[in-house]
C-alpha positions in Angstrom: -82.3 10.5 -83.6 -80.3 8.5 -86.2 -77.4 9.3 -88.3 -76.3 8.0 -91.8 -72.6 8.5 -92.9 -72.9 6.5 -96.9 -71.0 6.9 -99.7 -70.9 4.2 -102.5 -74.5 3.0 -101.2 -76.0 6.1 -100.5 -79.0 5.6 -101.9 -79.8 2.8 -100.6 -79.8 4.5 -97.1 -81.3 7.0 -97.7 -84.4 5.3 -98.2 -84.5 3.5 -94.9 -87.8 5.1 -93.1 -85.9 6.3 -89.9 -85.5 9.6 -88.2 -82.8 10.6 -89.1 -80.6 13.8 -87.3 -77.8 13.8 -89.4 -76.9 13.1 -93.2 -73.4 13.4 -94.2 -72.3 11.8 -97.6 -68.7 11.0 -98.8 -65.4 9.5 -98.2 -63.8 10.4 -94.4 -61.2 9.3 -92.3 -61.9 7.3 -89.2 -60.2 10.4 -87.3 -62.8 12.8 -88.8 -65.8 10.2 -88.1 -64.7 9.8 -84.2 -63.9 14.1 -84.5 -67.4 13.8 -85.1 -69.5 11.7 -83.2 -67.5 10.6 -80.4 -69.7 13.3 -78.3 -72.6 13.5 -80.2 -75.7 11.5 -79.1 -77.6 9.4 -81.8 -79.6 5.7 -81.8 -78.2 4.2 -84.3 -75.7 5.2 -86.9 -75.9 3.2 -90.6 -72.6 3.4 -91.4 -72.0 2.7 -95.6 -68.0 0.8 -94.5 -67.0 2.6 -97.8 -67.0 5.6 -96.2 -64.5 5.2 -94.7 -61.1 5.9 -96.1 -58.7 3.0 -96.5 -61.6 0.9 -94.7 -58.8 -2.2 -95.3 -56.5 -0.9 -93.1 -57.5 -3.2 -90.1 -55.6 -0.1 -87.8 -58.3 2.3 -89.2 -61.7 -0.3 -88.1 -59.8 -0.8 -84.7 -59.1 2.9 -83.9 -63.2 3.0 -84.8 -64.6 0.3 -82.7 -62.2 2.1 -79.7 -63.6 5.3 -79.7 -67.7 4.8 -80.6 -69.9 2.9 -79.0 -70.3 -0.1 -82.1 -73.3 -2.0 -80.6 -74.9 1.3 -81.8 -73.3 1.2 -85.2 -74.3 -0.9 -88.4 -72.1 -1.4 -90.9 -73.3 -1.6 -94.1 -70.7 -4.0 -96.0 -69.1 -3.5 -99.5 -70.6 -6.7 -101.6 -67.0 -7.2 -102.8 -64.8 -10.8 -102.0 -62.9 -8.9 -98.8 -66.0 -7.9 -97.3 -67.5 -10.9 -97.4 -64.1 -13.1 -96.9 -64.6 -15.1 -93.3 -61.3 -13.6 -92.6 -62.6 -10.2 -92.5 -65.6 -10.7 -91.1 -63.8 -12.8 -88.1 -61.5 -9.7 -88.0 -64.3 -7.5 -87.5 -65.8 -9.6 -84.8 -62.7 -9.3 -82.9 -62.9 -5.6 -82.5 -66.2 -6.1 -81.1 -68.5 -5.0 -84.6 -71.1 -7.5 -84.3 -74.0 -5.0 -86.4 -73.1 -5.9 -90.1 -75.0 -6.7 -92.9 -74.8 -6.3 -96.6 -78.4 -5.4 -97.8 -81.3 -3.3 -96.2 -83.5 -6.3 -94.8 -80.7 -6.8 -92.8 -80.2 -3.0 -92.0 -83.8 -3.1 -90.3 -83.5 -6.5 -88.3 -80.2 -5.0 -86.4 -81.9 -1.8 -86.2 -85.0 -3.3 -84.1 -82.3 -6.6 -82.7 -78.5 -5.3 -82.7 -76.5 -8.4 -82.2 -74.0 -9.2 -79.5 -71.5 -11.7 -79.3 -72.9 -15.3 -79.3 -75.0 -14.0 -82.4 -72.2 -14.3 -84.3 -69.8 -16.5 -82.7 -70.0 -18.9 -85.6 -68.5 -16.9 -87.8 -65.3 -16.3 -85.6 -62.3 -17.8 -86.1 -61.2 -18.0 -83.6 -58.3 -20.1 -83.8 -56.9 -18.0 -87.0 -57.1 -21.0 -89.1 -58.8 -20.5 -92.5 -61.6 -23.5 -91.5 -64.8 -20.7 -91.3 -68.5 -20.9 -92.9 -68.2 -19.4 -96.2 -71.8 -19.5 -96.6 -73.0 -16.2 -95.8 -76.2 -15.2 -96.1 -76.7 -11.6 -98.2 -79.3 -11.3 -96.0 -77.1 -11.7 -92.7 -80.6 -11.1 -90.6 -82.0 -14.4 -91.7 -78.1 -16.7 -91.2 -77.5 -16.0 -87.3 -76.9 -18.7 -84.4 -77.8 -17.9 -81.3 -75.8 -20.3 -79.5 -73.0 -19.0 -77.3 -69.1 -19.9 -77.8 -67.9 -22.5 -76.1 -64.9 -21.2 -73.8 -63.2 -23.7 -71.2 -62.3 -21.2 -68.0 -63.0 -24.5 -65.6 -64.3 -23.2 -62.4 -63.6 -19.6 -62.9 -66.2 -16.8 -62.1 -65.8 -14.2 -64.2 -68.4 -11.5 -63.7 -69.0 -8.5 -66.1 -69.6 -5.1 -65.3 -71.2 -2.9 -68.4 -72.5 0.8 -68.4 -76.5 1.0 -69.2 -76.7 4.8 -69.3 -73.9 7.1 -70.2 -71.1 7.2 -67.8 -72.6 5.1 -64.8 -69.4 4.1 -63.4 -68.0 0.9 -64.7 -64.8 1.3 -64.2 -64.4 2.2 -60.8 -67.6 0.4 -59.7 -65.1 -2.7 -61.4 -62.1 -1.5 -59.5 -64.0 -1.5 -56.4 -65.4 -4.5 -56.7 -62.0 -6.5 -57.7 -61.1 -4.6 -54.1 -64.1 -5.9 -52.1 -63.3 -9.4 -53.9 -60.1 -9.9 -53.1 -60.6 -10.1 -49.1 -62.3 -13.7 -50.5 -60.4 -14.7 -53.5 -57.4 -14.6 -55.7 -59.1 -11.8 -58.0 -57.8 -10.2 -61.2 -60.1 -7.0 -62.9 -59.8 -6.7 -66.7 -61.0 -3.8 -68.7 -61.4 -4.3 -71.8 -60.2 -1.4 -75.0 -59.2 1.2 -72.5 -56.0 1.9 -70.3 -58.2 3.9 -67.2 -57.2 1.2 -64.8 -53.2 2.6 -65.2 -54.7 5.2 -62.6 -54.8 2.8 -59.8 -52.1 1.8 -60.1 -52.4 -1.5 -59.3 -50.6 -5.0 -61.0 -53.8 -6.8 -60.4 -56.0 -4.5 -62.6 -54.8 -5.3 -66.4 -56.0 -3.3 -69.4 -56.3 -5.8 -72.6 -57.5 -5.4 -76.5 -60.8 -7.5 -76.2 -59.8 -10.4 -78.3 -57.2 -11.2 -75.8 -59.3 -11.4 -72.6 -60.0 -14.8 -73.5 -56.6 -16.0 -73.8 -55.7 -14.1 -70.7 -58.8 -15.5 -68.5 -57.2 -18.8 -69.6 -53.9 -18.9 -68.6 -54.2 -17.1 -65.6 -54.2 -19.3 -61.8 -56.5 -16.7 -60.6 -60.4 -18.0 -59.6 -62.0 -14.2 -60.2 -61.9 -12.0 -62.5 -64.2 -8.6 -63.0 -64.2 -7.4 -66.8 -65.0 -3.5 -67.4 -66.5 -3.9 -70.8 -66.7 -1.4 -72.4 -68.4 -3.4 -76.2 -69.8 -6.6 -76.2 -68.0 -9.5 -74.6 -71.4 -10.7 -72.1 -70.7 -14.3 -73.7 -67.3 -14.6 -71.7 -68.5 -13.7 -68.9 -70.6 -16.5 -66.2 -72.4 -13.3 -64.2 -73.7 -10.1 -65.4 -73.8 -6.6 -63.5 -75.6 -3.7 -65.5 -75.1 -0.5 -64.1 -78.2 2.2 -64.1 -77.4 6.0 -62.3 -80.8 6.6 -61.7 -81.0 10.1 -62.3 -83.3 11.7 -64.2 -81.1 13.0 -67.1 -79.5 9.8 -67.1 -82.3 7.7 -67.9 -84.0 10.3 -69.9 -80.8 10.5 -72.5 -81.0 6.7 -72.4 -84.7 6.3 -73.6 -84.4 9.2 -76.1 -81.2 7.3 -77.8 -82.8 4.0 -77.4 -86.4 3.8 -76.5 -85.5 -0.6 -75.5 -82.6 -0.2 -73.8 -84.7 -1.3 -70.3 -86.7 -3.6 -72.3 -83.7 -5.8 -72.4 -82.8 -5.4 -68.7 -85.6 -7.9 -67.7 -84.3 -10.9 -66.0 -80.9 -9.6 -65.8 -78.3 -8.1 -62.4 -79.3 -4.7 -62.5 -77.3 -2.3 -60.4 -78.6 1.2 -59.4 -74.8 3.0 -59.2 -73.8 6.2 -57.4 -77.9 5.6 -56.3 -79.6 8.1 -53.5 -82.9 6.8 -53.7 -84.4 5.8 -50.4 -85.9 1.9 -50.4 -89.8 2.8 -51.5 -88.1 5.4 -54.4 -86.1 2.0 -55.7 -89.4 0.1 -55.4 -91.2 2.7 -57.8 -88.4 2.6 -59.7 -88.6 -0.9 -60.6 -92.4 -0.2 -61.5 -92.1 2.7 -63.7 -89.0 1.1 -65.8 -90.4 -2.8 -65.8 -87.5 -4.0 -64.3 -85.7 -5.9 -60.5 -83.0 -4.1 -59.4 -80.0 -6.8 -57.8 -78.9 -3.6 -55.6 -78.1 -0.5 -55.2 -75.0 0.8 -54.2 -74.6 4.8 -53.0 -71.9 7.3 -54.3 -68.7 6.4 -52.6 -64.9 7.3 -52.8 -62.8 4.6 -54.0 -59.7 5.2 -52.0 -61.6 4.2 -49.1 -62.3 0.6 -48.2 -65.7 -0.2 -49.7 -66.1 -3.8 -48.7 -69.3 -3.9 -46.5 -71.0 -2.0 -49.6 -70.3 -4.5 -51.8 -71.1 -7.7 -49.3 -74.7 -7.8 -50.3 -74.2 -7.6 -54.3 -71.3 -10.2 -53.2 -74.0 -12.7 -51.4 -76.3 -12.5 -53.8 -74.1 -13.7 -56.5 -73.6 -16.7 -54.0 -69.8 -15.8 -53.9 -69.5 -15.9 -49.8 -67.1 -17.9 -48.7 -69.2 -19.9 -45.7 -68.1 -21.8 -42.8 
């Protein structure tokens, strides 16, 4: 259930030894490629970036990153001095594409280990100055640091909210949450390469480009903030909430497109969102998938006040305000 979308390299991908659904070979705009698979369900796609037409255009790899899910996406880099400039490659970071490579060793390590942030932090410039590694690996898979960026947000919580399976609810579970939160703290919610949160029309609830969350987190007097995240961004964050909807066609579509997505859930805040399972249900749950589930919280209607159903996830997180 992969796709490959190559031009210049093509024959190099077409002899990785994957299942692959679709084949499509040529030069296409980013608007055809997101015409394309914004709605269609795949793994992973190895995407050949010269491909894409006027791939320099830093508007055209933005509008891309905005409308696909990247941390399914590799991106097969041109071996030419701009692909391979730290500029670009911090550029690319910043629109959250952390799955590139430049050779097929590295195709197959991100295939079995796609990167998030912290595995490439070191190459981000962060700062804009010129002063990054130059020293990059051809084969990327064997040159990455695992050791998270270093951000200064002081006492800050700042808790992330990110969608498991398809459509689980992130952004009103996050709107919801900055509501229950508020009643204890000075609370912002962020969400991240979207504008949904216009809806609710709320000051509080701020839609950003992801490389200025950070910035934003900074300079702001408030001591919460709840992050919709919608492509990487888990290394700003001090807390973690993955969202599961436990139904059946939910999970199914998740293990057909990626057969480790629970795999990685282990050890982490798993929420069971818009959830009807009764108590011993969640407890087989937990069995048959391999992981702990933080809570669960049932469908509910936003416009209502939600606080008591949020209390528990709240305590747990050791956020209660006591005494």
């Amino acid at each position: 259930m992969n796709v490959i979308i190559s031009n210049k390299y093509k024959d190099l991908l077409n002899s990785l030894n994957y299942d692959i659904i679709k084949n499509i070979n040529g030069e296409f705009t980013v608007d055809e490629i997101i015409s394309s698979f914004s709605s269609f369900f795949f793994n992973r796609m190895f995407l050949d970036i010269t491909a894409i037409k006027d791939y320099k255009n830093p508007q055209n790899l933005q509008k891309l990153s905005m409308n696909l899910d990247m941390s399914r996406i590799i991106l097969l880099l041109d071996d030419d001095p701009y692909c391979t400039s730290p500029q670009f490659l911090s550029q690319i970071i910043s629109l959250g594409i952390y799955n590139f490579t430049r050779n097929k060793d590295g195709l197959i390590y991100l295939y079995e280990h796609p990167n998030i942030y912290r595995d490439v932090a070191h190459l981000h410039n962060v700062s804009g100055s010129n002063n990054v590694n130059n020293n990059v690996s051809n084969n990327y898979s064997n040159n990455i640091s695992n050791a998270p960026v270093s951000m200064n947000f002081g006492s800050k919580r700042i808790i992330g909210i990110k969608n498991v399976t398809s459509h689980a609810g992130a952004t009103t579970f996050a709107y919801m949450f900055y509501k229950a939160l508020s009643g204890y703290y000075t609370t912002k919610a962020i969400e991240v390469d979207k504008r949904d949160f216009m809806y609710f029309r709320d000051e509080n609830l701020v839609s950003l480009n992801y490389n200025d969350v950070a910035s934003f987190i900074q300079n702001d007097n408030s001591d919460m903030f709840i992050i919709d995240l919608n492509s990487g961004g888990e290394s700003l964050c001090t807390d973690m909430l993955y969202l599961v909807e436990p139904s059946t066609l939910k999970l199914s579509k998740t293990v057909m497109l990626d057969n480790r997505a629970f795999q990685r859930l282990q050890n982490k805040n798993v929420i069971l969102n818009k959830c009807i399972l009764t108590r011993g249900e969640i407890s087989d749950f937990e069995v048959e998938i391999g992981i702990n589930v933080l809570y669960h919280v049932p469908p509910l209607d936003e416009r209502k006040d939600n606080t008591e159903s949020f209390l528990p996830i709240i305590d747990k997180l050791g956020l209660i305000k006591r005494g």
